[in-house]
TILUM-95091 format. One line per 4 residues: number of its first residue (from 0); their letters; for each residue x, y, z negated of C-alpha. Coordinates in nm, 4 decimals, always signed. Example, Ala and Ser with C-alpha at 12.3 -4.5 7.8 and 13.67 -1.06 7.14 Angstrom:
% TILUM-95091
0 = AS = +1.2300,-0.4500,-0.7800 | +1.3670,-0.1060,-0.7140
This chain:
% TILUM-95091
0 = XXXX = +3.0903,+3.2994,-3.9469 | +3.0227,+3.3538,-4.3307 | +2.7874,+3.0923,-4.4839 | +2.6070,+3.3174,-4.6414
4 = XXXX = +2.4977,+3.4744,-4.2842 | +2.4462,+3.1288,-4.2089 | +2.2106,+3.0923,-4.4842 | +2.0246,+3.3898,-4.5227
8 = XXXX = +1.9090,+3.3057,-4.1441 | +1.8031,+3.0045,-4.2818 | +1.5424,+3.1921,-4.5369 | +1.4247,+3.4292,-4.2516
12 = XXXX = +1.3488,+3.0902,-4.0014 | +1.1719,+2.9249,-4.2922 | +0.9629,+3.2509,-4.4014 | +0.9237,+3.3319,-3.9941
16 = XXXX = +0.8686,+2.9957,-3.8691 | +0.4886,+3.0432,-3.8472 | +0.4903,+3.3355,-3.7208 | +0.7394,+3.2094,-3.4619
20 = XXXX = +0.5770,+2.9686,-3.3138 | +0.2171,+3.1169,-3.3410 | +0.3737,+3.4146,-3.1400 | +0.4681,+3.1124,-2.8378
24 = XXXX = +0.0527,+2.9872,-2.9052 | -0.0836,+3.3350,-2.8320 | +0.1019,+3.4020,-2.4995 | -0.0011,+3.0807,-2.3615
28 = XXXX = -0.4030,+3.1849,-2.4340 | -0.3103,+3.4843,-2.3105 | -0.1585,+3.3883,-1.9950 | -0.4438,+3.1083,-1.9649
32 = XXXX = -0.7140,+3.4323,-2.0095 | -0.5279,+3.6100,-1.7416 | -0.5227,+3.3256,-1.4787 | -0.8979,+3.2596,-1.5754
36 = XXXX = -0.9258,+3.6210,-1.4846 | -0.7117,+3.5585,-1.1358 | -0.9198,+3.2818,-1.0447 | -1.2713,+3.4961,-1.1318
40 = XXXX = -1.1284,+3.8116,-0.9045 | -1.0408,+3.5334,-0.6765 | -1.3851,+3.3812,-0.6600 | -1.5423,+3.7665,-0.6077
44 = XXXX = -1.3635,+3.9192,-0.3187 | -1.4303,+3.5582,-0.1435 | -1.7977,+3.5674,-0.1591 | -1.7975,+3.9721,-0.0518
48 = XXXX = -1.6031,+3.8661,+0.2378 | -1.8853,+3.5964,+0.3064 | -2.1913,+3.8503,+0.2392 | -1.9664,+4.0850,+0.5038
52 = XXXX = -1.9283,+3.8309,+0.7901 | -2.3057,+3.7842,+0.7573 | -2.4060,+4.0918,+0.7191 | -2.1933,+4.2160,+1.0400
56 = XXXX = -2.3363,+3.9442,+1.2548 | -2.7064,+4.0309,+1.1297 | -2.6607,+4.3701,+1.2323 | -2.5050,+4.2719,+1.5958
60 = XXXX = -2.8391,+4.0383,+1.6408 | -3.0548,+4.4101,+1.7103 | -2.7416,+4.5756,+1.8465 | -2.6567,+4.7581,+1.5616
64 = XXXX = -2.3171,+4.9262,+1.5810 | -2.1582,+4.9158,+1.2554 | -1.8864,+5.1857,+1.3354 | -2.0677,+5.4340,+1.4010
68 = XX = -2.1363,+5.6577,+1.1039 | -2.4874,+5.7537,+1.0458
């Protein structure tokens, strides 16, 4: 390997170096913003399933079949 390969990578990691590590920095908030996402979704189709227990038991109380179509 040629030092001057060697050292011309050195300029490009010392002019880069921000941008480097700022690039490692923005996927973890984006990966943090995507399980905070996960865990909203999450959240959601849990208390639907809740609302459609009770609404399926409220609606065998009368009798109500809910398979029929109307």
């Amino acid at each position: 390997m040629a030092p001057s390969q060697v050292s011309q990578w050195k300029k490009e990691l010392e002019t880069r170096m921000v941008e480097l590590f700022e690039g490692s920095n923005q996927a973890k908030k984006k990966l943090k913003k995507l399980e905070l996402n996960e865990a909203q979704m999450e959240r959601k189709v849990g208390q639907l399933v809740l609302e459609k227990d009770f609404l399926l038991k409220k609606c065998e109380q009368p009798g109500i079949d809910v398979n029929v179509k109307p």
